[in-house]
matplotlib code that plots the C-alpha trace (Angstrom):
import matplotlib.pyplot as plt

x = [83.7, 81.3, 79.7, 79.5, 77.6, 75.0, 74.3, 73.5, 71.5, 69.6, 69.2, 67.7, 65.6, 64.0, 63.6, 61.5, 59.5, 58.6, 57.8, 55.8, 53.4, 53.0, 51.6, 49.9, 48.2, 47.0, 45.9, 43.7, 41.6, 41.8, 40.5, 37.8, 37.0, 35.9, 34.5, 31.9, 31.1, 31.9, 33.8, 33.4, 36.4, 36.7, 37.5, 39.9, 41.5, 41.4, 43.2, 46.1, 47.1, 46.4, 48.4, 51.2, 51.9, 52.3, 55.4, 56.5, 55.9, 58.6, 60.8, 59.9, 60.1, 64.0, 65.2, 63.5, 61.6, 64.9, 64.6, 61.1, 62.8, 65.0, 62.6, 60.5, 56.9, 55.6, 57.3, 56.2, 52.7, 52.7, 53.8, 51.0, 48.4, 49.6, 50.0, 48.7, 45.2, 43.3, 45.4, 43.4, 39.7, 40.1, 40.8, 37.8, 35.2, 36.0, 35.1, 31.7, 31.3, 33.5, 34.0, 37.2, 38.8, 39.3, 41.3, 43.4, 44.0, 43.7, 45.6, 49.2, 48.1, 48.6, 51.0, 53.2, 52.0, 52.5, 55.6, 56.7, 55.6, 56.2, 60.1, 60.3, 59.3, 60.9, 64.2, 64.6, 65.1, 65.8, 63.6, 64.9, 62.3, 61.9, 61.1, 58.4, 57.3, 57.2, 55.3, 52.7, 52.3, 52.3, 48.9, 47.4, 47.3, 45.7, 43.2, 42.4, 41.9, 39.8, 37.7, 35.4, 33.9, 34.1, 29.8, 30.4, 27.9, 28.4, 28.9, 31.7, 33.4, 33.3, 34.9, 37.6, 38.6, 38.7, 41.5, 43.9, 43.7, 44.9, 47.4, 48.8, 49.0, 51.1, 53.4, 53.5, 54.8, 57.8, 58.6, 59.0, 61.1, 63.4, 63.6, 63.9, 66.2, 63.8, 65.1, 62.5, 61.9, 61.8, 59.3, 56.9, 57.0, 56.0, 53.0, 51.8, 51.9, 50.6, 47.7, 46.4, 46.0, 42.4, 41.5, 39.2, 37.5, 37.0, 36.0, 33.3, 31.8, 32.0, 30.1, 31.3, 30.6, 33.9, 31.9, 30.0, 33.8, 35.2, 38.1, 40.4, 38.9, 39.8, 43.3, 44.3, 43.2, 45.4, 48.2, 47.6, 46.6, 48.3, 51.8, 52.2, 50.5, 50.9, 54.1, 55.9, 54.6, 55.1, 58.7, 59.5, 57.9, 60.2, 63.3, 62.9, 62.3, 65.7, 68.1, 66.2, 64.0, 60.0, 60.1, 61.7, 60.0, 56.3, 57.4, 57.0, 53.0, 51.2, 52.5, 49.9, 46.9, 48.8, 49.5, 45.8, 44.3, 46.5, 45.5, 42.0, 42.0, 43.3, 41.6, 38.2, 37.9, 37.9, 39.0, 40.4, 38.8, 41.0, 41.1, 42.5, 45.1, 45.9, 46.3, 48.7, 51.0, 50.8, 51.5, 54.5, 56.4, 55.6, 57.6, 60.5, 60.6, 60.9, 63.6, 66.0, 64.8, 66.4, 69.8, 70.6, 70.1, 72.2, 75.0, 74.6, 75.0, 78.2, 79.8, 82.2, 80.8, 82.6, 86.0, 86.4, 89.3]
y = [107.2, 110.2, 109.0, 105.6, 106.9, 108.9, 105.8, 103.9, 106.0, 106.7, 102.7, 102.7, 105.5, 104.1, 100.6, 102.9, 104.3, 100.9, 99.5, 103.1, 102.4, 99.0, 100.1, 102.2, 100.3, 97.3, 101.0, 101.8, 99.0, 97.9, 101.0, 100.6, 97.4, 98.7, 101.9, 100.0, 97.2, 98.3, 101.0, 104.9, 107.9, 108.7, 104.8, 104.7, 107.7, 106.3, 103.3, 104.9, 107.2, 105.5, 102.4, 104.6, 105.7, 102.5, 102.3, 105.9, 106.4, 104.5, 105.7, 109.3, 108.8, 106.7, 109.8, 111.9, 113.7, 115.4, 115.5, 116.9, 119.9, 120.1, 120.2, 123.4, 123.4, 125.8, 123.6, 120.4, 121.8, 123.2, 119.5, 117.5, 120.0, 119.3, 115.9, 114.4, 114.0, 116.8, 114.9, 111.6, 113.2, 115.6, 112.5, 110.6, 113.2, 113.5, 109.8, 110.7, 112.4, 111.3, 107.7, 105.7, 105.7, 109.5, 109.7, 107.0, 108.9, 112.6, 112.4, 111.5, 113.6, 116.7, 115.6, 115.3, 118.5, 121.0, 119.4, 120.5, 123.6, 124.3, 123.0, 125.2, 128.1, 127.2, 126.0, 126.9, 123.2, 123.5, 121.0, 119.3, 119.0, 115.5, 115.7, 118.5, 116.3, 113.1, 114.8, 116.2, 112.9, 111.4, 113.9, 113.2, 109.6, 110.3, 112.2, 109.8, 107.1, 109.0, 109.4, 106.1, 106.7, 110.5, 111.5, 115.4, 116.2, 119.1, 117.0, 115.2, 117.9, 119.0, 115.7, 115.8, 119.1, 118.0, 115.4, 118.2, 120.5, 117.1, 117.0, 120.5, 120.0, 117.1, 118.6, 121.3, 118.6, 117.4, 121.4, 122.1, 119.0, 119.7, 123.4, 122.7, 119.6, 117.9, 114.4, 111.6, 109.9, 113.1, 115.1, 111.5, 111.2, 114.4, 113.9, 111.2, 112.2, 115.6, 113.6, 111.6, 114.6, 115.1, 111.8, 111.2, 114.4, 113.4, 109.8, 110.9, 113.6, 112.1, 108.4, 105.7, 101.8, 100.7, 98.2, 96.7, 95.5, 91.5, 91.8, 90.9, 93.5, 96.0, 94.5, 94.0, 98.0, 98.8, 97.4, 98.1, 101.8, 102.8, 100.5, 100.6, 103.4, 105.5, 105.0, 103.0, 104.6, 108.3, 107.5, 106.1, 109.0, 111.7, 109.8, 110.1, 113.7, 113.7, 111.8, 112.9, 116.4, 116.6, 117.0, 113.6, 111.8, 112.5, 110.7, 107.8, 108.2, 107.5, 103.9, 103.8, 103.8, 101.3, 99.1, 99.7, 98.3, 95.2, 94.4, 95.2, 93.2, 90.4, 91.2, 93.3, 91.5, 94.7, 94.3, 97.7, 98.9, 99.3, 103.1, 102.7, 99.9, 102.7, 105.4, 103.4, 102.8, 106.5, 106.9, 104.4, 105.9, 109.4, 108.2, 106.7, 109.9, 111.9, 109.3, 110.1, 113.5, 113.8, 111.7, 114.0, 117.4, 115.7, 115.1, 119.1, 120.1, 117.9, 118.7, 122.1, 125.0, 126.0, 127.8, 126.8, 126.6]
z = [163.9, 163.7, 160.7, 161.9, 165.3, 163.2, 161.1, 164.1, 165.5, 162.3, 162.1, 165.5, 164.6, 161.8, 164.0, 166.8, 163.8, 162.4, 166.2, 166.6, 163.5, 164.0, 167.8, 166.7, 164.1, 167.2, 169.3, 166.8, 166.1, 169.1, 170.6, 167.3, 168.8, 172.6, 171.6, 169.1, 172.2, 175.7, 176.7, 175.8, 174.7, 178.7, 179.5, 176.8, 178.0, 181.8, 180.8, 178.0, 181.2, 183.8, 182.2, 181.3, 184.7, 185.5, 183.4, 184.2, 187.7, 188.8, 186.7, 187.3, 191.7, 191.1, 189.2, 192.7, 189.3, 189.4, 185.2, 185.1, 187.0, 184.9, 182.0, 184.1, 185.3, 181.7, 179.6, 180.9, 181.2, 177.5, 176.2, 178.4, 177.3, 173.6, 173.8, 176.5, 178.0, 175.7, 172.5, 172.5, 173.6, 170.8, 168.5, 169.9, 170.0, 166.3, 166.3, 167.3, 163.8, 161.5, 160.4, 162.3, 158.5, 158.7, 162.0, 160.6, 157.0, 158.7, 161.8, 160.4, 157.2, 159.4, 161.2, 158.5, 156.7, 160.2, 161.3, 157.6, 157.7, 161.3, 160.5, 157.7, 159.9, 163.5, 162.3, 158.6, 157.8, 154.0, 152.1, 148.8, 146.0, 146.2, 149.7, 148.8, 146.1, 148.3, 151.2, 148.7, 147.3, 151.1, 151.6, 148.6, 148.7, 152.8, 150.9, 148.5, 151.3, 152.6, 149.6, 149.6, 153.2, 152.5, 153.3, 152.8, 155.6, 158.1, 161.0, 159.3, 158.2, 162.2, 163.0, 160.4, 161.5, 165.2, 163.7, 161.9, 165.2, 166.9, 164.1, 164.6, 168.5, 168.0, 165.4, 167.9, 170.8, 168.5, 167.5, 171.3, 172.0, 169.9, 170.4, 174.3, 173.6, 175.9, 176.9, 175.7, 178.8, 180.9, 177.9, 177.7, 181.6, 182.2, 179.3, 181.4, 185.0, 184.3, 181.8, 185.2, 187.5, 185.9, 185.4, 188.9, 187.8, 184.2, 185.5, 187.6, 185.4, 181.9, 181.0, 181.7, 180.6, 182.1, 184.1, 181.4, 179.8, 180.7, 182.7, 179.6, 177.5, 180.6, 181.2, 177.4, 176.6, 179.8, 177.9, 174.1, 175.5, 178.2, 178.4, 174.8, 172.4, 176.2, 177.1, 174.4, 171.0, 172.7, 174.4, 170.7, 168.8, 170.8, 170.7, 167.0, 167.2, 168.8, 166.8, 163.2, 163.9, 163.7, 159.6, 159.4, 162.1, 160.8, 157.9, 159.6, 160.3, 156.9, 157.6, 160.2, 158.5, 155.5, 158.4, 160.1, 156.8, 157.4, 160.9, 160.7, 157.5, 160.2, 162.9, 161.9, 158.5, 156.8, 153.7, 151.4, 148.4, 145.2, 145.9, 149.2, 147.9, 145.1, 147.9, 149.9, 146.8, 146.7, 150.2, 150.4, 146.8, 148.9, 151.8, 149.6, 147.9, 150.6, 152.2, 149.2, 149.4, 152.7, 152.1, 149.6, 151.3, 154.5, 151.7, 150.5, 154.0, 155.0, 151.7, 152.0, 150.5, 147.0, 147.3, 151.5, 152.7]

ax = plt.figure().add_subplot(projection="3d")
ax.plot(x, y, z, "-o")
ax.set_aspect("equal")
plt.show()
């Protein structure tokens, strides 16, 4: 019954990985879209939180925030200042210097490599050498996504380096959930509440072209920003943390920018050069590779050691 029990859960967790990408993938090009015709990184940022309250607030005031509590003031603070608000500025103000295809190779590259690392180090999560092998494969076919737009200029380099600090604070997050066995609604509410205290501030200080944006635009951002990447893609991304730990969970990131190519290729009419369609081959044996990798050190550690009784 046990083993039946993980396996569901593990099939739901890999459902919640492949509905987090795909959001993902709409958030980013959608956000791509608005940043290059209306709105600016603050709007954006208005609209993911302020959206995401929508869905959280209630939730949060019918619990009487009794879970937040729970979680503690520091801790809830450390995981909004990792995750939330400062999270997605940092991400667009490395837009403002590095072209979009970086943050969509360089982001889950670092994610994947510091949630590796940071496992390794935190929890002494043993590592099997395929899944070495597939997560170096995994950050070498980022890289070599990367390399067709790749201008080698100072500012760039700036940008791309604002996207691996926004990788490391977000492998951080999915460290600290675990480590604090932080409940994913309680740990993604407390993100997003604590993310809209500054908003007013940051409204009326930064610029602003929110009024220059249709109504649609403004509504359907609300949604693809806030509701879902917000509150849907974060709630999803913790919940995996749970039931499979931060290591195996970033796995499921370098299908965002695979699954990126294919909506903008739908939507933006960006189609991918035969490096990028030769990095995502990498990217996807990678994964698979560290998917086996994984099975077999679960089977190592539920097998009884030699000579046990």
């Amino acid at each position: 019954m046990a083993n039946e029990r993980d396996a569901g859960s593990t099939t739901l967790a890999i459902i919640a990985g492949l509905t987090m990408i795909g959001i993902y993938a709409i958030q980013f090009v959608a956000a791509r879209f608005s940043l290059r015709e209306h709105l600016t990184a603050t709007d954006l940022a208005v609209l993911r939180f302020g959206g995401a309250a929508v869905v959280f607030l209630p939730i949060a005031w019918r619990g009487g925030f009794a879970g937040m509590r729970a979680l503690g003031g520091r801790r809830a603070l450390a995981l909004a200042a990792l995750a939330g608000l400062p999270y997605p500025l940092i991400i667009n103000w490395g837009l403002t210097y590095a072209p979009a295809a970086h943050a969509a190779a360089l982001c889950p590259a670092s994610i994947v490599f510091f949630s590796f690392l940071l496992s390794r180090i935190v929890f002494y999560d043993g590592a099997s050498r395929q899944r070495t092998i597939g997560v170096l494969a995994i950050i070498a076919g980022l890289f070599l996504f990367l390399a067709p737009a790749r201008e080698g200029t100072g500012s760039v380099l700036f940008g791309d380096m604002l996207f691996i600090g926004s990788g490391l604070m977000f492998s951080t997050y999915a460290v600290l959930v675990r480590r604090w066995h932080a409940d994913p609604v309680t740990a993604t509410a407390a993100v997003v509440l604590l993310s809209c205290l500054p908003l007013p501030v940051l409204y009326l200080l930064a610029p602003s072209q929110i009024h220059a944006a249709a109504v649609g635009e403004i509504i359907g951002q609300i949604v693809i920003q806030g509701i879902l990447a917000g509150a849907a893609a974060m709630f999803l991304y913790t919940y995996i943390v749970r039931q499979l730990g931060p290591q195996a969970a970033s796995l499921f990131l370098p299908g965002i920018p695979i699954a990126t190519v294919l909506v903008g290729m739908a939507v933006l009419g960006e189609t991918p050069m035969t490096i990028q369609v030769a990095a995502i081959a990498i990217m996807a044996a990678g994964m698979g590779l560290s998917a086996i990798g994984g099975r077999i050190a679960s089977r190592r550690l539920s097998e009884p050691a030699p000579g046990g009784s």
